[in-house]
C-alpha positions as CSV (number, residue, x, y, z in Angstrom):
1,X,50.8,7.3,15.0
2,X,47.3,6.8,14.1
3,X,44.8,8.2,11.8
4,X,43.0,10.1,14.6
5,X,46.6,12.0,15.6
6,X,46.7,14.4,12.4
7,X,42.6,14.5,12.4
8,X,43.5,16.3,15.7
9,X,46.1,18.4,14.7
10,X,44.2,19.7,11.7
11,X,41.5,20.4,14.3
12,X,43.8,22.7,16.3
13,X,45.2,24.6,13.5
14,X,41.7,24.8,11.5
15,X,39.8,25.7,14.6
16,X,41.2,29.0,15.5
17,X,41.9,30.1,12.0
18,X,38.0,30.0,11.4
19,X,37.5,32.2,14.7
20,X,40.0,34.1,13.1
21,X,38.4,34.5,9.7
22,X,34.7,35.2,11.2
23,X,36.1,38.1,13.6
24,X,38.1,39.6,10.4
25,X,34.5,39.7,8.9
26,X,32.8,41.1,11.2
27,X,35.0,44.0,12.1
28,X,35.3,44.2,7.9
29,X,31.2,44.3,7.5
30,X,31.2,46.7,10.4
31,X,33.5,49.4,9.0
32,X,31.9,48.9,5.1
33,X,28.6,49.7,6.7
34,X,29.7,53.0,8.7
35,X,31.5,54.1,5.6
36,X,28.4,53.6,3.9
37,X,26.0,55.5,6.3
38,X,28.9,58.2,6.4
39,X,28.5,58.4,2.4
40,X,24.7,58.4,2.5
41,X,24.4,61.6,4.9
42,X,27.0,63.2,2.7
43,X,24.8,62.7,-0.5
44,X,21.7,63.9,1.4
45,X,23.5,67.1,3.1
């Protein structure tokens, strides 16, 4: 076993959880923005 083999393996787990992390976000900025637009057009109406 060589350095490289748990550089690699950190890789694999580290690598999807990221994508993971950043799609969470998105779909989390998404919804905080519609609730905020929603609250908005309440206060104004």
């Amino acid at each position: 076993m060589t350095l490289q083999s748990p550089s690699q393996l950190e890789e694999l787990i580290v690598g999807p959880g990221v994508t993971v992390t950043l799609i969470y976000l998105a779909i989390q900025l998404r919804s905080n923005t519609w609730s905020q637009r929603a609250d908005m057009t309440a206060r104004v109406l």
